[in-house]
C-alpha positions in Angstrom: 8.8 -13.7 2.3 6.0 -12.7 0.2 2.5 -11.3 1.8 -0.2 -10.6 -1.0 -1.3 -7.4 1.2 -2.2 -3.7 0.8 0.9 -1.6 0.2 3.7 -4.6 -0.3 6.3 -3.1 -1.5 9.5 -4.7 -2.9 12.4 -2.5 -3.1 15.3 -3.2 -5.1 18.7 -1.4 -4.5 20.7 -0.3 -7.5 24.2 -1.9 -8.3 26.3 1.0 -9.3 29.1 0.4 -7.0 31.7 2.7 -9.3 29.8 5.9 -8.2 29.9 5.2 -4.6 34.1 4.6 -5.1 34.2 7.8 -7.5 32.6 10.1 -4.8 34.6 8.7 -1.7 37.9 8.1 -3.2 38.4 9.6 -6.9 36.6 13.0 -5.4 34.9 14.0 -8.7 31.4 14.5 -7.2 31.7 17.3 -9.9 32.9 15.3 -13.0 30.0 15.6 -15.8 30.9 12.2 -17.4 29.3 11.2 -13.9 26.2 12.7 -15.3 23.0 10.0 -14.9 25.7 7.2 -15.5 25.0 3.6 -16.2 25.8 0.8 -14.3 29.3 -1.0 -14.2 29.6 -4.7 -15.9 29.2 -5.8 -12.0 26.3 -3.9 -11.2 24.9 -5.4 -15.1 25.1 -8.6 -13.3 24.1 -8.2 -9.7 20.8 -7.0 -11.9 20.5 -10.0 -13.6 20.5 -12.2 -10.4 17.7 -10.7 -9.4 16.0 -12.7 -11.9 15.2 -15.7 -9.8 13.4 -13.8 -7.8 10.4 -12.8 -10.3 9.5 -16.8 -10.2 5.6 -17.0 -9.2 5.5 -13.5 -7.4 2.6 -11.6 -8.2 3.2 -8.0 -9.0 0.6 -5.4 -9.6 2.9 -2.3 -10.6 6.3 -1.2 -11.2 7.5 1.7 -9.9 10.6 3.1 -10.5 13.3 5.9 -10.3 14.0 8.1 -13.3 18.1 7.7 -13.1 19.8 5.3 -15.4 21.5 3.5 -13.6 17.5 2.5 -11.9 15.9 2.1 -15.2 18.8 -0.7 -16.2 18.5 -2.3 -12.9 15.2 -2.8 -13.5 15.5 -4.1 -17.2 18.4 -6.1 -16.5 16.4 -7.9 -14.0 14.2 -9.5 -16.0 11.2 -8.4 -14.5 10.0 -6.5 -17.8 10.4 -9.6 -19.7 8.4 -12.0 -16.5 5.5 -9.3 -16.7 5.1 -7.7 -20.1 1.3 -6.4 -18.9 2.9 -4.7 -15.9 2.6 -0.8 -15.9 6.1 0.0 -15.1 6.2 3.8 -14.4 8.9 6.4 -13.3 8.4 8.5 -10.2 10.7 11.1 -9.5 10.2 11.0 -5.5 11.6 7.8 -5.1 15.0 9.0 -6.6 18.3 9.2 -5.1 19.1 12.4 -2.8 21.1 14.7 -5.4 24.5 15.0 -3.8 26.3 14.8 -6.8 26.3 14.4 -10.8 25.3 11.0 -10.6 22.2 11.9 -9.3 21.1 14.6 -11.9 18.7 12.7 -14.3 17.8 13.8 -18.0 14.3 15.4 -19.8 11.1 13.0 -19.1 10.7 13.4 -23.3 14.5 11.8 -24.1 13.5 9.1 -21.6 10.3 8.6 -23.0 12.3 8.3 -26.5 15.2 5.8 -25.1 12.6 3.5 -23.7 9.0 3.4 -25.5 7.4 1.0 -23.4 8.3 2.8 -20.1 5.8 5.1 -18.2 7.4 8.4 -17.8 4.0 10.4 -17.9 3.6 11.9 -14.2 7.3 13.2 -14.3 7.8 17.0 -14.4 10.8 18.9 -15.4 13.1 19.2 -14.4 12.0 16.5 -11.8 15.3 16.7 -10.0 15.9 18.8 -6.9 16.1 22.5 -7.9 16.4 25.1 -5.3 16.2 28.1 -7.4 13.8 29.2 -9.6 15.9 30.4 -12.7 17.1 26.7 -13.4 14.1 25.4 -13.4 14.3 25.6 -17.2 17.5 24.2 -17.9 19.3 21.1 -18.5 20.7 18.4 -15.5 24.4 19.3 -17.6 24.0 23.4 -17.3 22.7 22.7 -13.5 25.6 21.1 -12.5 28.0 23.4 -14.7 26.6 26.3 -12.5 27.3 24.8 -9.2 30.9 24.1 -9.9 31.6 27.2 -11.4 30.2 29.2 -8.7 29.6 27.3 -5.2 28.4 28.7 -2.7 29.5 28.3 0.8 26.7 26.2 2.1 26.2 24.1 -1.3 22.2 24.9 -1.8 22.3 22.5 -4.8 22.5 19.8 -2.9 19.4 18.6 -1.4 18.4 19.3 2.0 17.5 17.0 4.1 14.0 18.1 4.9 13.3 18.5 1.2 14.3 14.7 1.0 12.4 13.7 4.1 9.4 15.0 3.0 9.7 13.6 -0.5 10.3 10.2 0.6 6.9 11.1 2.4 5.1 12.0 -0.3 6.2 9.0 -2.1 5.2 6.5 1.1 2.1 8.4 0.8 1.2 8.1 -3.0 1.9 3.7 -2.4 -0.9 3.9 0.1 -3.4 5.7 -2.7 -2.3 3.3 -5.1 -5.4 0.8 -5.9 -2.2 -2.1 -6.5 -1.6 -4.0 -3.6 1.6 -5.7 -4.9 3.9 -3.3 -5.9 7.5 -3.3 -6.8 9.8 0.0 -6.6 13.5 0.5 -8.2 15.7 2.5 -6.4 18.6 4.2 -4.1 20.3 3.7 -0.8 20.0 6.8 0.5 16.4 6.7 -0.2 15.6 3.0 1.0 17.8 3.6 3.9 15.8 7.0 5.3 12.3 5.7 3.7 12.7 2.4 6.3 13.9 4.8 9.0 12.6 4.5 12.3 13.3 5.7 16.2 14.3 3.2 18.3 15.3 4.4 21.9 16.5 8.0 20.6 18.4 6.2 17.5 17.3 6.1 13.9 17.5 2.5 12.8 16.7 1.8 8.9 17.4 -0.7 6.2 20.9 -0.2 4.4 20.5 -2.5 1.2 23.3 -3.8 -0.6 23.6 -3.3 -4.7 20.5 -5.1 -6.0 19.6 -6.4 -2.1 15.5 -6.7 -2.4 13.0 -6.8 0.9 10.0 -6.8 1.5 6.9 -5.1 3.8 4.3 -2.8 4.3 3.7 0.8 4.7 1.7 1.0 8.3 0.2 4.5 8.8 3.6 6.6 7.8 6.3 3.4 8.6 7.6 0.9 6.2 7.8 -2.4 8.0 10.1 -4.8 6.2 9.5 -8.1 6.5 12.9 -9.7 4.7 
């Protein structure tokens, strides 16, 4: 269903599924060829079904997260190619919760590089989760080299959830002071699935999308509302 309102918002899961199976049954959260990886030749082609969907929606922006394996959802979708006058631009709050390798990104100037036509202007750096001040300066590869060779006990390289509730905040908020009111954002289950969160009867009810799964709906005060 599409509603040419303030705030639409349509949200496109990733189609990675060979870092979901990696973390849950190969255990190598810690494995640095992990590091920002690309999508499988499945999730390539659950991608590239999205492009039926592009067909005579109207789009104002594209927003999207800075890991790989969201930027090549995005391309392979076709939606570059159906609006070439787009802004399509990166935004670090709408990236996955950083649990593991995967979700450690790369420098906003080597992205820049890899894809010219991309807006990766607003990103800072690092832009991924960084709990401590002396990393701050270095590279997504020596972050996560740190954290496996010393650990500590209650894993404070791993975002917390309040730092990832409040991001996904920040980021409902910055849709609502955008002047587009057709927007479409690339990017992660966790994220989708917390950012569509709501309390029903004492239980948290949200959206869990499946690899390149798209709805649709508005941000109402603080809520998304999906719609499809």
């Amino acid at each position: 269903m599409y509603n040419d309102s303030k705030d639409q918002v349509r949200s496109a899961n990733v189609g990675s599924d060979d870092v979901a199976l990696a973390k849950l049954l190969l255990k190598v959260d810690d494995d640095l060829n992990l590091l920002d990886c690309t999508l499988t030749s499945k999730g390539i082609q659950q991608a590239k079904a999205l492009s039926s969907r592009w067909k005579d929606m109207k789009v104002d922006l594209i927003v999207f997260s800075p890991l790989r394996r969201s930027i090549e959802t995005m391309i392979y979708s076709g939606i570059l190619d159906a609006y070439p006058s787009i802004r399509a631009i990166a935004n670090h709050m709408c990236t996955e919760r950083l649990e593991g390798t995967c979700d450690l990104g790369r420098d906003p100037i080597q992205l820049q590089k890899d894809h010219p036509s991309l807006d990766f202007s607003i990103l800072p750096h690092p832009w991924w989760y960084h709990p401590f001040e002396e990393v701050s300066v270095g590279d997504s590869a020596s972050y996560w080299g740190r954290l496996i060779q010393v650990r500590p006990a209650d894993d404070p390289y791993i975002e917390l959830v309040p730092y990832f509730h409040d991001r996904i905040n920040k980021f409902k908020q910055w849709i609502q002071d955008r002047p587009e009111k057709n927007i479409v954002v690339f990017g992660h289950h966790d994220f989708f699935f917390q950012m569509t969160a709501h309390n029903v009867d004492g239980e948290i009810v949200g959206k869990s999308l499946k690899n390149a799964e798209m709805i649709s709906g508005r941000i109402i005060e603080d809520q998304f509302i999906w719609t499809e």
